[in-house]
N, C-alpha and C positions, 0 to 999 in steps of 0.2 A: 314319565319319569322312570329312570332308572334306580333302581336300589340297591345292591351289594351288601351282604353278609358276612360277619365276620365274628365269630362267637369267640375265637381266643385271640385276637391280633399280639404281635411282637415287638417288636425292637430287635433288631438283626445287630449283633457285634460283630463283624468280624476283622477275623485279626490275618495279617501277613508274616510269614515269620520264614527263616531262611531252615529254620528246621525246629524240632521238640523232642525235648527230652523229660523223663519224666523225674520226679523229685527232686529239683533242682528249677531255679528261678530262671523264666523263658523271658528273651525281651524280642516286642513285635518288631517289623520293618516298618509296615504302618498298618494303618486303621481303618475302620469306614463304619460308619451307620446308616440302618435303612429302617422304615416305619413297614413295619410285615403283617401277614397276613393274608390270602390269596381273594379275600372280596377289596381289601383296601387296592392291594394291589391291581386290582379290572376298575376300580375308581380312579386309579391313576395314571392310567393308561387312557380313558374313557376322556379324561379329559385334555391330556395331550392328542385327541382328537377332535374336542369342541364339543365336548357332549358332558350336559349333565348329570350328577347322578347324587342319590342321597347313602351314604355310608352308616348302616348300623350294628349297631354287637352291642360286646359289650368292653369296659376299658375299666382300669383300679389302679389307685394309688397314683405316685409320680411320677411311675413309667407309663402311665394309662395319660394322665395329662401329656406328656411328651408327647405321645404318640398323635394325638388329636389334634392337637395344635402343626406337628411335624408335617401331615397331611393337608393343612388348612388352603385350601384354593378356591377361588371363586367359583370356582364348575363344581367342587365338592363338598355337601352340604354334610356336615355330621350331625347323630343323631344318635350316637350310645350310651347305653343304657350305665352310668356310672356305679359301680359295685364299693358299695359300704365297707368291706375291706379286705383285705390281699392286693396283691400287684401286677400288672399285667406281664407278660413274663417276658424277658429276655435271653433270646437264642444264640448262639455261642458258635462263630463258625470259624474253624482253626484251617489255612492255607497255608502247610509247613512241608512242601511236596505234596503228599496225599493231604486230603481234603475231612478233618474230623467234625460232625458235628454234637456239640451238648445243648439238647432242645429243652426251655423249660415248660414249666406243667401248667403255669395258669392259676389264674385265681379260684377260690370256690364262689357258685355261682347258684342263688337260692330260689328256690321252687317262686318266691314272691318277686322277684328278680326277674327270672324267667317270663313270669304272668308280661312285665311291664314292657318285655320285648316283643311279645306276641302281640301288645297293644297296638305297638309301631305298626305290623302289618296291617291294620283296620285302615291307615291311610291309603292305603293302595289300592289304585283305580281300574280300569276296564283300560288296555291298553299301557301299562305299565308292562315293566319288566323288571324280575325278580331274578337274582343271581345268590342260589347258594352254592358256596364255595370253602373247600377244606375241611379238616379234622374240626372234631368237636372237643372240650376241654371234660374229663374223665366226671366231672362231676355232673354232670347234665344225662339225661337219659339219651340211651343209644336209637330212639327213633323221634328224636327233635324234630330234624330235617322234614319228615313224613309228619309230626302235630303242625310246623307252621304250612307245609301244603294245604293243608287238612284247612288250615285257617283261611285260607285265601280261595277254598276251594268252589266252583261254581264263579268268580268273577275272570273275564278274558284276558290273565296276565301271560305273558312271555316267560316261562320261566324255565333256567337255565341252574343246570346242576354238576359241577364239577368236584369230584369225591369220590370213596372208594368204595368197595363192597356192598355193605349192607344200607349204606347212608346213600348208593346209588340205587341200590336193587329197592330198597322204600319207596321211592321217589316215582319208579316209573307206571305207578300207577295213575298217577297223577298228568303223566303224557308230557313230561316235560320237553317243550321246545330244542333244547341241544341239550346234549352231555357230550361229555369228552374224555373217555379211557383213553388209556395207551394201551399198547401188546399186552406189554406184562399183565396189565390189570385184567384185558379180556382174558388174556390164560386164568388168572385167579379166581376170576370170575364162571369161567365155563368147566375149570380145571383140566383143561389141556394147556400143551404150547403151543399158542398161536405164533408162526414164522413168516407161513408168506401169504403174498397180497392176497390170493384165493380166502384162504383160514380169517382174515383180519375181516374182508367185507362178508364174510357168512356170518362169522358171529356181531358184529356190528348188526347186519340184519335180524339176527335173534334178539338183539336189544328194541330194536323197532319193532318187533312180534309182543314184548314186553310191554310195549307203550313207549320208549323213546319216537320223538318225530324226528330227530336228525343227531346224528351219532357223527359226533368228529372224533377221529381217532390219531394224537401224534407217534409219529413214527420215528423220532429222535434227529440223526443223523438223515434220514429217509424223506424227511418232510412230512407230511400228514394227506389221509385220505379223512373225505366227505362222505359218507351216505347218506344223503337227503330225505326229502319225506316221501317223494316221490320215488323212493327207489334209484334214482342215478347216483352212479358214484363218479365222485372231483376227487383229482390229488393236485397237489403243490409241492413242491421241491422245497430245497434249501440253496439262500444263495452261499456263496465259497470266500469265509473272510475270516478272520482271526476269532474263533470264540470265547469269551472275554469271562461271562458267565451265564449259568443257565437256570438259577434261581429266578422264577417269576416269569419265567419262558411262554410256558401254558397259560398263564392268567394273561398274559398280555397277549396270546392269542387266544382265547375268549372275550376280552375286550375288544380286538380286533373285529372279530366274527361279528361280536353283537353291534358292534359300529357300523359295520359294513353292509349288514341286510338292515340296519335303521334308516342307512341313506337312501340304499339303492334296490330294496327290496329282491334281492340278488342274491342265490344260493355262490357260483360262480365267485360273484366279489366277494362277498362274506367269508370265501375260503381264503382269497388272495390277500386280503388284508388283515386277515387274521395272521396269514403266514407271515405277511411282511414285519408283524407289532409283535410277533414270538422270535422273527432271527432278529430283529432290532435290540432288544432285552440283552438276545446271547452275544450280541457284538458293542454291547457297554457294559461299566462297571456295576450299574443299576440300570432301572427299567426304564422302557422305550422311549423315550425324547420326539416332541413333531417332526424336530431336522430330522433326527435319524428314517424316520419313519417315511417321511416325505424323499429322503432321499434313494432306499433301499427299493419304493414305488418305481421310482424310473426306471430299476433295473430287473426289478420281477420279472 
């Protein structure tokens, strides 16, 4: 089984608007909602590939039920931890020309709380895979990520960590299976600028010196390189189509990845299909779709 992580999930608003002005009453073009989150979102990508997974965090109030039910598919089992009170929050993303966003904060989330998420992981077996994925909500302690490794530690899971700084650098003691910085992040991280290919696969390989076993790194417009565990490096391009949006890019190429070596045990495929479920994402309004996915295949 696969499991996905999602300690603050969303409700994505966004609005379309021919422009914004401020004090004064804005009216949109149109609208859209999305059920967010970057574990929800590798569950739902996971299974517009036929794969099942179980989704958990935590969810409040009746933005938290929306959300649950929003996501409800048969390949996606949920399993969050319902919080006695506050609301799950709703993110705010203004398309008026430039691009503004208003992220909200999340509910509070109680040490007794917590206990009963860390329970969930006791189901998890020898051959599963674990995906933590995104920010954590300010009320939780900053080395979460690193207690629920800790939790699961000594059984043979797959586990996969997408996140930033310190929520990364925890983790890799743990030998996580794949992460996935970008540039920026490795600059952040090593506190240089990482630019070109040379810089990106040295410090990638300092993350495997860390205990990463395979560091995907996207490169935006670039495509994404691979350093394996073996030390070989894969790249993958981008194919050339209208980019539509690029929220949930990355999660649907780590859904990708972790689909892709589940089939075919394949560093190789794992790269291509990753790529293919991240330009799929940037060439819809939401995230990756089979057809899209299936179709952008033929043309990798």
């Amino acid at each position: 089984m696969i499991y996905t992580v999602t300690l603050n999930p969303s409700i994505d608003y966004i609005v379309h608007m021919d422009g914004l002005t401020l004090g004064i009453t804005n009216r949109t073009v149109s609208e859209e909602y999305y059920y967010g989150g970057k574990g929800i979102n590798v569950s739902c990508v996971l299974a517009e590939l036929d794969l099942d997974s179980t989704a958990i965090g935590f969810t409040a109030g009746f933005t938290g039920e929306a959300i649950e039910k929003g996501i409800k598919n048969e390949r996606i089992t949920t399993e969050f931890i319902r919080l006695k009170s506050g609301m799950s929050r709703i993110n705010i993303k203004i398309k008026a020309g430039e691009e503004t966003e208003i992220n909200g904060q999340g509910p509070d989330i109680s040490p007794e709380e917590l206990e009963q998420l860390m329970q969930k992981l006791d189901d998890i077996k020898d051959g599963d895979t674990l995906v933590l994925a995104g920010s954590i909500p300010s009320t939780l302690p900053d080395d979460v990520y690193e207690k629920m490794l800790e939790r699961i530690d000594g059984k043979a899971v797959r586990i996969v960590v997408d996140a930033t700084k310190k929520l990364l650098l925890n983790s890799l003691k743990y030998h996580p299976f794949l992460i996935k910085p970008n540039r920026q992040e490795l600059s952040e991280i090593f506190g240089v600028e990482v630019k070109s290919e040379e810089d990106t696969e040295r410090y990638a390989k300092e993350l495997q010196k860390m205990g990463a076993r395979n560091v995907l790194i996207s490169l935006g417009g670039e495509g994404a390189m691979l350093i394996d565990e073996y030390g070989q490096k894969h790249k993958a391009g981008v194919l050339k189509e209208k980019v539509i949006n690029t929220v949930g890019s990355g999660d649907s190429m780590v859904a990708g990845f972790v689909a892709g070596y589940e089939k075919e045990q394949s560093y190789p495929f794992a790269l291509k299909l990753g790529s293919v479920c991240g330009n799929a994402t940037a060439f819809l309004p939401g995230l990756a779709t089979k057809e899209k996915i299936n179709e952008l295949l033929t043309k990798f």
